[in-house]
LUMNULUM-930597 format. One record per residue (C-alpha): residue in three letters; residue number from 1; y, x, z. Coordinates in Angstrom, 3 decimals, always signed. Example, Ala and Ser with C-alpha at 12.3 -4.5 7.8 and 13.67 -1.06 7.14 Angstrom:
BEGIN
SITE  vexlum  zaro        yy        xx        zz
SITE     ALA     1    -4.500   +12.300    +7.800
SITE     SER     2    -1.060   +13.670    +7.140
END
This chain:
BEGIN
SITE  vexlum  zaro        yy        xx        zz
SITE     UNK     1   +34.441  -100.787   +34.128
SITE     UNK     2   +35.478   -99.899   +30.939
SITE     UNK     3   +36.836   -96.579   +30.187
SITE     UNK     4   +40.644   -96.190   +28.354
SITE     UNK     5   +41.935   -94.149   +25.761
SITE     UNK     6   +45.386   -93.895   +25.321
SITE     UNK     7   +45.875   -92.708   +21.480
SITE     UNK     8   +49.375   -91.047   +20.912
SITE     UNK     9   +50.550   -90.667   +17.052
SITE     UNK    10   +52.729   -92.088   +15.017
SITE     UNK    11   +51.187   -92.121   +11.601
SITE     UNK    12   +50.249   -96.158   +11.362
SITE     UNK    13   +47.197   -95.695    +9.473
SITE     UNK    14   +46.019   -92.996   +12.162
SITE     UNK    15   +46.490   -95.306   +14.842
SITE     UNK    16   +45.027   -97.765   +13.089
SITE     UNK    17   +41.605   -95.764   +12.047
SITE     UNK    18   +41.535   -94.341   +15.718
SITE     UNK    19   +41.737   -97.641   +17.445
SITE     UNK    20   +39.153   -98.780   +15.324
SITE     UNK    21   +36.860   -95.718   +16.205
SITE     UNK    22   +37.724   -95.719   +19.777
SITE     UNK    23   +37.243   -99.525   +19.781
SITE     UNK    24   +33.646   -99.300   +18.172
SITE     UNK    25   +32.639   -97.019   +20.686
SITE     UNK    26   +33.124   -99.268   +23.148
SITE     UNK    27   +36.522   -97.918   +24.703
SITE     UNK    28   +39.142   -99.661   +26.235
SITE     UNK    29   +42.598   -98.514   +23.387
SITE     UNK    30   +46.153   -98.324   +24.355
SITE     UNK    31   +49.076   -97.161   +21.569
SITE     UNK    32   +51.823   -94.822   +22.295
SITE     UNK    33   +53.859   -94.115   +19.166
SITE     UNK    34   +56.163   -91.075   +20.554
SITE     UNK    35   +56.217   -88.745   +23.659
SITE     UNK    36   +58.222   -90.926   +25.931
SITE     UNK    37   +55.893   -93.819   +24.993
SITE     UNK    38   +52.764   -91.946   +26.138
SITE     UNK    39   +54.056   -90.708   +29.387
SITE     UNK    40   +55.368   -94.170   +30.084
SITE     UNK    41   +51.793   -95.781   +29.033
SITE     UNK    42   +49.904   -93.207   +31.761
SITE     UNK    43   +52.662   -94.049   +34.603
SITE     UNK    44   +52.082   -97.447   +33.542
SITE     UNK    45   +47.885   -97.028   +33.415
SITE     UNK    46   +46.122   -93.659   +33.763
SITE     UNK    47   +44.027   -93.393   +31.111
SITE     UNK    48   +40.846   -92.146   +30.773
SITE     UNK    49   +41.235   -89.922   +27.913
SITE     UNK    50   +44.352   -88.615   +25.584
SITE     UNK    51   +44.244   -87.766   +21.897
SITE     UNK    52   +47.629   -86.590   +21.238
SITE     UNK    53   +49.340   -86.333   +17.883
SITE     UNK    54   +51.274   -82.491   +18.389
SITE     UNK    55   +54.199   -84.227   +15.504
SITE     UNK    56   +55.348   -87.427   +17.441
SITE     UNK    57   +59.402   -88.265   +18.028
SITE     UNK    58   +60.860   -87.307   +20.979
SITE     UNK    59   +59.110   -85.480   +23.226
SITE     UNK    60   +56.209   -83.269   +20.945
SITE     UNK    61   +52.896   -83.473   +22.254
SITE     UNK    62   +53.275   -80.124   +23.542
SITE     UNK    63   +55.663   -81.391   +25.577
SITE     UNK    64   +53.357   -84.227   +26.935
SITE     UNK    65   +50.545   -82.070   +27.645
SITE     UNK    66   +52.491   -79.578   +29.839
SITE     UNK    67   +53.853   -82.594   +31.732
SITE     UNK    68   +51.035   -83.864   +32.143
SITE     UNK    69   +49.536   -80.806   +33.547
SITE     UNK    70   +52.445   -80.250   +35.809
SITE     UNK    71   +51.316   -83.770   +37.830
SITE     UNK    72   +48.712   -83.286   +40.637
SITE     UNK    73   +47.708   -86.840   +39.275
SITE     UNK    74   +47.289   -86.689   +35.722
SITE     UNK    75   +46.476   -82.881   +35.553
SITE     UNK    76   +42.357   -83.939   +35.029
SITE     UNK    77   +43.085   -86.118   +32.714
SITE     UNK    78   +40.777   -85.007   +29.175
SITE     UNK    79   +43.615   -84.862   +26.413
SITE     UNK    80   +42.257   -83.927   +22.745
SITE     UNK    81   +44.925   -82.851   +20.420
SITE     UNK    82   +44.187   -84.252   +17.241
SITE     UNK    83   +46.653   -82.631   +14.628
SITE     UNK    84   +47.532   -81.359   +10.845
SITE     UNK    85   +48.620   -78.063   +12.722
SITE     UNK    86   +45.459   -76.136   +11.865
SITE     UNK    87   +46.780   -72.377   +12.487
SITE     UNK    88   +45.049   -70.322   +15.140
SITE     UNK    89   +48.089   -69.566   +16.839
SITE     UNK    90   +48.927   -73.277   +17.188
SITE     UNK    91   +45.399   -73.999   +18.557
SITE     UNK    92   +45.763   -71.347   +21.084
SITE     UNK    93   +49.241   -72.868   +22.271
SITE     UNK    94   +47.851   -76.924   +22.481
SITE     UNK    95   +45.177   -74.830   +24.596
SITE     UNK    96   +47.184   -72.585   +27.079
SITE     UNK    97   +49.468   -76.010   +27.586
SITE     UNK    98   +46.548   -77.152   +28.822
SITE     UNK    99   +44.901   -79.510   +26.218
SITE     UNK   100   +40.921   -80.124   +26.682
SITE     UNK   101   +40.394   -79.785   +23.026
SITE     UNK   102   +41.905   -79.486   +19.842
SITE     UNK   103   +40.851   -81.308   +16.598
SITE     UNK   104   +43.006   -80.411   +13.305
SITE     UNK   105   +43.391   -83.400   +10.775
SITE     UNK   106   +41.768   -84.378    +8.988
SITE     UNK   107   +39.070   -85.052   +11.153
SITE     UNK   108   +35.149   -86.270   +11.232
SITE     UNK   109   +35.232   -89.743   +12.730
SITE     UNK   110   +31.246   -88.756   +14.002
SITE     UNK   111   +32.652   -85.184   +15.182
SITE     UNK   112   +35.503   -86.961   +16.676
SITE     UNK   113   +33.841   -89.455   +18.775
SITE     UNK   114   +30.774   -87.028   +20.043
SITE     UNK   115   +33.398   -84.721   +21.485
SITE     UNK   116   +35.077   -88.171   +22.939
SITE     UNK   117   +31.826   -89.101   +24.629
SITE     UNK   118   +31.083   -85.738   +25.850
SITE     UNK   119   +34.305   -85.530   +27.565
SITE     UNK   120   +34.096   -89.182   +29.232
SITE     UNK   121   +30.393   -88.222   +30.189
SITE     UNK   122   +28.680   -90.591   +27.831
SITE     UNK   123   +27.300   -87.967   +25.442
END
């Protein structure tokens, strides 16, 4: 079966490029374009993998994350924040929330989908 990534920004040409990468990799892509979208879209499907945008509308990906982490049922779930917010102190917050990883933008599409790969197990 084919794994799922559920890619949550709302920069078009991000979404765009990511579903594209994703896609070539052989993952399965759904598009959340704001933090009620992308808790919707895992209550709807769980995906596989997250890479959350930190700067959506509505709820910040911050926001997401800790939510997501508060569920016995989506708390495993890999998410990758994948943001402009480059500051240490920033990093260490997406991290404490509980994101997997944290990728500042802009980002190595090679880099991007190794660390994808590892975390689905098909380094």
């Amino acid at each position: 079966m084919t794994k799922s990534v559920l890619v949550v920004d709302d920069e078009p040409n991000i979404v765009l490029s990511l579903e594209f990468l994703m896609t070539q990799a052989g993952y399965e892509v759904r598009i959340a374009r704001d933090g009620n979208e992308a808790l919707e879209a895992v209550v709807e499907k769980t995906p596989d993998l997250i890479l959350l945008d930190l700067m959506i509308p509505g709820r910040d990906g911050y926001d997401v994350c800790q939510t997501l982490r508060r569920s016995e049922e989506w708390a495993a779930i890999p998410i990758i924040m994948l943001t402009a917010k480059g500051r240490e102190v920033e990093k260490e917050k997406g991290l404490a929330l509980g994101a997997t990883d944290y990728v500042t933008k802009p980002f190595s599409t090679s880099e991007l989908t190794k660390r994808v790969k590892e975390l689905l197990g098909d380094a």
